[in-house]
NUKOL-318314 format. One record per residue (C-alpha): residue number from 1; chain; x, y, z. Coordinates in Angstrom, 2 decimals. Layout:
N
NUM, A, X, Y, Z
...
***
This chain:
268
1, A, 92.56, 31.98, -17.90
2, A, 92.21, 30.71, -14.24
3, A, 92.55, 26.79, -13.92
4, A, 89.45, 26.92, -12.73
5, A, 86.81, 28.76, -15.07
6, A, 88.94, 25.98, -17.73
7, A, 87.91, 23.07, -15.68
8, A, 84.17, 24.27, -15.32
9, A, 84.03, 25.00, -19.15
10, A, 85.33, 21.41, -19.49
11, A, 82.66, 19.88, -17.57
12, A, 79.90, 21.81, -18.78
13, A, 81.19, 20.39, -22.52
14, A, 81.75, 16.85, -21.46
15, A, 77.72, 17.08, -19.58
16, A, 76.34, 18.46, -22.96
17, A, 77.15, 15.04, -24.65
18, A, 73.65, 12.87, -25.39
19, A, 75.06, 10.54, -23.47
20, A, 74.80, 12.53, -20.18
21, A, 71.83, 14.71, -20.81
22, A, 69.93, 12.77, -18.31
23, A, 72.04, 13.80, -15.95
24, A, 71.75, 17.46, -16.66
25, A, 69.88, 19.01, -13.91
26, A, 65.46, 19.89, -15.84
27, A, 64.08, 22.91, -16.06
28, A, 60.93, 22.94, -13.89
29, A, 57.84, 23.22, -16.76
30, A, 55.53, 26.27, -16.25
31, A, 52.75, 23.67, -16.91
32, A, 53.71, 22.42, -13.48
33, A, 52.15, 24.57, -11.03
34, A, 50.19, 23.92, -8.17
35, A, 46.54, 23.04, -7.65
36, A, 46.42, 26.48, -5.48
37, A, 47.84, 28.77, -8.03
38, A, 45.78, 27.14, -11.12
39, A, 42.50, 27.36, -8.90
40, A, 43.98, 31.28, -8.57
41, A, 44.73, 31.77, -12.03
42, A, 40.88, 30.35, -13.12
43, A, 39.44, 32.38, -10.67
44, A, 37.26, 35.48, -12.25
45, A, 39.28, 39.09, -11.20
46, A, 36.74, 40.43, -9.27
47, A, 36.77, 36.92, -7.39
48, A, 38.36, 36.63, -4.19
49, A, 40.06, 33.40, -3.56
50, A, 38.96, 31.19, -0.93
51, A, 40.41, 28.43, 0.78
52, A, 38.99, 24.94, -0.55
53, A, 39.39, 23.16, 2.63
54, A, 38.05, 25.71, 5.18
55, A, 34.93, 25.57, 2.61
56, A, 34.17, 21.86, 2.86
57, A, 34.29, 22.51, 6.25
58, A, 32.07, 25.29, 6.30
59, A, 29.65, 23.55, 3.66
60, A, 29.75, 20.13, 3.25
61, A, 28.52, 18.36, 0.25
62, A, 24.86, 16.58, 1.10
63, A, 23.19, 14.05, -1.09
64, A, 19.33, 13.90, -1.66
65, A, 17.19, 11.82, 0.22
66, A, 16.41, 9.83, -2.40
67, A, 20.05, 8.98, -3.39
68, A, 20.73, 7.92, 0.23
69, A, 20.40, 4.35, 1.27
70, A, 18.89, 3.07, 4.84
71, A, 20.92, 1.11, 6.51
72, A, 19.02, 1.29, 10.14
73, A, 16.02, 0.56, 8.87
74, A, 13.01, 1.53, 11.63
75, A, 11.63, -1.54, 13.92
76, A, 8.17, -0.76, 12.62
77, A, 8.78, -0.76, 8.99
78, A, 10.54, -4.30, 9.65
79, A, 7.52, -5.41, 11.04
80, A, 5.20, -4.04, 8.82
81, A, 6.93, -5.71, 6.14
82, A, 7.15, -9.09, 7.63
83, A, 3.20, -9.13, 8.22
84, A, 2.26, -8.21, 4.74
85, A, 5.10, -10.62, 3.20
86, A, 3.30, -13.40, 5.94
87, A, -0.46, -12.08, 5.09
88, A, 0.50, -12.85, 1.37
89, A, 1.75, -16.30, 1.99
90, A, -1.12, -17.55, 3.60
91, A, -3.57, -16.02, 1.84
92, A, -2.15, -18.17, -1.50
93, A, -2.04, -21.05, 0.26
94, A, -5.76, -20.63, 1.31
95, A, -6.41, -19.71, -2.39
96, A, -7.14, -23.88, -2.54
97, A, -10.10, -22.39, -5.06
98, A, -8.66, -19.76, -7.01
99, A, -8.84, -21.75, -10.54
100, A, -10.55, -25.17, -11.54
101, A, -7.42, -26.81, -11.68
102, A, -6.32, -26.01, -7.98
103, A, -6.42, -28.63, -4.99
104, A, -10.12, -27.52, -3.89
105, A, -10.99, -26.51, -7.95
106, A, -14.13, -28.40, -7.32
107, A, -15.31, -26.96, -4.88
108, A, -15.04, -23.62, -7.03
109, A, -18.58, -22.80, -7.83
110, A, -20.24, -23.68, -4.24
111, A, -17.63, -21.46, -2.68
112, A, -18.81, -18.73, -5.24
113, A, -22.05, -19.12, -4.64
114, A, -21.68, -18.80, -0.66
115, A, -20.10, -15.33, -1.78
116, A, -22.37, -14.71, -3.65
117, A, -25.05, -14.69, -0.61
118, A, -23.46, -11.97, 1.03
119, A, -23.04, -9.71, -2.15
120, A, -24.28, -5.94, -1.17
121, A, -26.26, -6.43, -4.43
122, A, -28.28, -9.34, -3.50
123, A, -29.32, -7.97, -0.23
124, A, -30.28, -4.72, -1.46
125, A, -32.52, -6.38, -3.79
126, A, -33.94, -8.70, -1.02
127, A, -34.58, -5.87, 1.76
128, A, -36.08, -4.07, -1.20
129, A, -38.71, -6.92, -1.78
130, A, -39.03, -7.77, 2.02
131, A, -39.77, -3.75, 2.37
132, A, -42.23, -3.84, -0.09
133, A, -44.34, -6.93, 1.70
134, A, -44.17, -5.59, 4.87
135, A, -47.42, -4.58, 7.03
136, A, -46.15, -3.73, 10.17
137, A, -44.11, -0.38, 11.27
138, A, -41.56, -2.39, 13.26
139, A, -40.79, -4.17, 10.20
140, A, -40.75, -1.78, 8.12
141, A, -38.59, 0.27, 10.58
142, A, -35.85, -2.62, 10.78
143, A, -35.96, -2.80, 6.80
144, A, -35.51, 0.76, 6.63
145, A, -32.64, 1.22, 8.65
146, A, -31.18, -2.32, 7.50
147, A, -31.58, -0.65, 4.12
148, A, -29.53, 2.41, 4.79
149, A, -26.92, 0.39, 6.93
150, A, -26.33, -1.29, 3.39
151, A, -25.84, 1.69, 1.58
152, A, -23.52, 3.03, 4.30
153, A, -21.52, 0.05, 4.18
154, A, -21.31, -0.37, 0.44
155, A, -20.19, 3.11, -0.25
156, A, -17.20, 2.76, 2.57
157, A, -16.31, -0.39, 1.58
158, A, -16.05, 1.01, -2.38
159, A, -14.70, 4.55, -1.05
160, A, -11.33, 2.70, 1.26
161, A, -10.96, 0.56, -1.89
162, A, -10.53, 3.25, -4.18
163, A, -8.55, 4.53, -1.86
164, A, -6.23, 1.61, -1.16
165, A, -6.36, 0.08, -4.30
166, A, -4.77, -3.69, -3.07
167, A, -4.99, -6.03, -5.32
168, A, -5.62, -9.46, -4.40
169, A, -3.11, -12.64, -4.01
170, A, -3.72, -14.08, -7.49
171, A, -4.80, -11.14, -9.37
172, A, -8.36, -12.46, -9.96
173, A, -10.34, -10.17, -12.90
174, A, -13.29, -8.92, -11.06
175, A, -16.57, -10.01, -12.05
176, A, -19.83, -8.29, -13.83
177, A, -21.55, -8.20, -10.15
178, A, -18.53, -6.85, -8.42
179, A, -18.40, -3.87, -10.95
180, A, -22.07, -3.20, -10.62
181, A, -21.28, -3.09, -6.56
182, A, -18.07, -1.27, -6.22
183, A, -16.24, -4.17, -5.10
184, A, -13.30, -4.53, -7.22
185, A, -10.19, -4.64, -5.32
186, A, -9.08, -6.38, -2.21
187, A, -9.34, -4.58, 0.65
188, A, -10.97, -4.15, 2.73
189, A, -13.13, -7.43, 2.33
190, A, -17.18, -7.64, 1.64
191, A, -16.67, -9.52, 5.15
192, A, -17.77, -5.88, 6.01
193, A, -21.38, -6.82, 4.91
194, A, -21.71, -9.99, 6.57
195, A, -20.54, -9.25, 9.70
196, A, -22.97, -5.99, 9.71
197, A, -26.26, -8.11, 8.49
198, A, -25.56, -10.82, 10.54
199, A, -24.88, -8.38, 14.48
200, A, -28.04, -6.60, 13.05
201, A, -30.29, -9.50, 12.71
202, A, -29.42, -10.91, 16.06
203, A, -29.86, -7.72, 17.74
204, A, -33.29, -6.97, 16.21
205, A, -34.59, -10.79, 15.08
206, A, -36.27, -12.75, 17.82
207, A, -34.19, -16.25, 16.51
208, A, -33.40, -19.73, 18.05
209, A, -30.47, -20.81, 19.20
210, A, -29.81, -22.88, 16.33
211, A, -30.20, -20.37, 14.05
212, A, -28.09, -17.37, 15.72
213, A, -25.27, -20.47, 15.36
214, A, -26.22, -20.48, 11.50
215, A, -25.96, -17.57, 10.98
216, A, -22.88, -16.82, 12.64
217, A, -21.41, -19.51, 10.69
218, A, -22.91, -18.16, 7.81
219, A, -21.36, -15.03, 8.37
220, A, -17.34, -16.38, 8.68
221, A, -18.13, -18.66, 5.80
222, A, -19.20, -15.20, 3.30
223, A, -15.95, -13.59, 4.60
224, A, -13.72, -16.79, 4.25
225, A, -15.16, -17.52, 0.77
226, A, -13.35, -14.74, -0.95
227, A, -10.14, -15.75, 0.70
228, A, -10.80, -19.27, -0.89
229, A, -10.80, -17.79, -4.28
230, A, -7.91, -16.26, -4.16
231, A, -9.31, -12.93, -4.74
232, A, -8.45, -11.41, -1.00
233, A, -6.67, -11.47, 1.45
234, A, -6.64, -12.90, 5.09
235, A, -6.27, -9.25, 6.54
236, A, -8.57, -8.04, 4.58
237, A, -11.18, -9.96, 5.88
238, A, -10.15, -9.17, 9.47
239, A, -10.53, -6.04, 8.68
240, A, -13.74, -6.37, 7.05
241, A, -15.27, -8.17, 9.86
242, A, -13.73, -4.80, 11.93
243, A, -15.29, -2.81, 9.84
244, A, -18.83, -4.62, 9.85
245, A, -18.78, -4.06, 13.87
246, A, -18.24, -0.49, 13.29
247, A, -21.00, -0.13, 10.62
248, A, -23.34, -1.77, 13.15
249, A, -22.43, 0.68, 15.66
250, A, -22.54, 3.66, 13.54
251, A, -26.68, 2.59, 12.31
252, A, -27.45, 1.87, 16.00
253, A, -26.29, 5.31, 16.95
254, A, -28.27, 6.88, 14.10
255, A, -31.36, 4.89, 14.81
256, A, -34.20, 6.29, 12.32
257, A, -37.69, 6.79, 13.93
258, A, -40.53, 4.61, 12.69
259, A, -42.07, 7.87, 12.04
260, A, -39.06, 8.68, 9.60
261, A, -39.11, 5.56, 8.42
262, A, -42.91, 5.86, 6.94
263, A, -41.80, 9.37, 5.92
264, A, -39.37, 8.16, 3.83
265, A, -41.37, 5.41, 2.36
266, A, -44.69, 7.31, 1.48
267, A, -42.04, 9.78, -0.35
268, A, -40.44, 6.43, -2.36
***
């Protein structure tokens, strides 16, 4: 036998000791394949493979909208949220009558009964009665058409709140009179009313001076009074006193007759 083939056999015997299997060069494991071929091997047989990378490329993965956060949020919705989170504040702080036990708790039942003066209730009711005493047609014609700016203003007002649904600052429980006149939530404000009665009796009321003041006064005080109790808020009368402008307008551009008027009383 060659001296060599002797010396190989000799080391191939010595490297078969436990000692130096370590050192004994592994097997490669089937188990150890690569990502590629098991992706391959998985793959259906009428399946073409494709290339994983050129198809991220081609389609990349995109999240829902809803799952994605904003991190440049718009400059309006900044703002917007910074007015309401300011409207809020104040209007607690001018709650000063929302319960008995506030800092103006006294005060509670005066400040309801100033709102209470320009509920759409109460003046139905008194144009009603005023209608009813009347003996002149340019009365009746202002009651009329007082009456139906009223109506017009307590069906928008209850209409944008159903639509809006705000709640006030302190969560007040609406009361038996606010049911009965659609004024349950917040906005917009029953300012709407006051503003409306009191533009439409200066415009078609021969009054003092004294008294346009009063009832100018009268007016702020009706939309501030609900602010007082905690039950709106400071936009909302804004916007109610907005509103009562536009109601004005709306009746003087759909002026009734004082022949209409009469018809619609002799058919009452």
């Amino acid at each position: 036998m060659p001296p060599r083939r002797s010396r190989a056999r000799e080391r191939n015997s010595v490297l078969s000791r436990p000692e130096f299997i370590s050192l004994n060069p592994q097997p490669l494991r089937s188990s150890a394949r690569r990502p590629s071929q098991l992706k391959h091997q998985t793959s259906q047989p009428g399946e073409e493979p494709t290339d994983s990378g050129s198809r991220d490329k081609k389609e990349p993965s995109k999240m829902p909208e809803e799952d994605c956060m904003q991190l440049n949020p718009s400059f309006k919705g900044i703002a917007m949220n910074s007015l309401l989170a300011i409207d809020i504040s104040l209007s607690k702080r001018m709650g000063v009558c929302a319960y008995t036990t506030s800092s103006w708790g006294g005060c509670r039942s005066m400040v309801t009964l100033l709102a209470l003066t320009g509920h759409g209730i109460t003046w139905i009711i008194g144009t009603i009665v005023c209608l009813t005493r009347s003996n002149t047609l340019a009365g009746q014609e202002v009651l009329v058409n007082l009456l139906l700016a009223l109506l017009v203003d307590i069906m928008t007002v209850a209409g944008l709140q159903r639509l809006v649904k705000r709640r006030g600052p302190w969560e007040m429980t609406p009361g038996f009179l606010d049911y009965i006149a659609m004024d349950v939530y917040s906005f917009p404000a029953h300012a709407s009313r006051a503003a409306m009665v009191s533009k439409f009796l200066l415009s078609h009321l021969v009054l003092a001076v004294p008294l346009r003041i009063l009832l100018v006064l009268w007016a702020f005080l009706v939309g501030l009074s609900k602010v007082l109790l905690g039950k709106q808020h400071l936009t909302d009368m804004l916007c109610g006193f907005a509103l009562g402008m536009l109601h004005f307008s709306l009746m003087e551009t759909v002026w009734l007759s004082s022949s209409t008027c009469q018809a619609l009383i002799s058919i009452s």
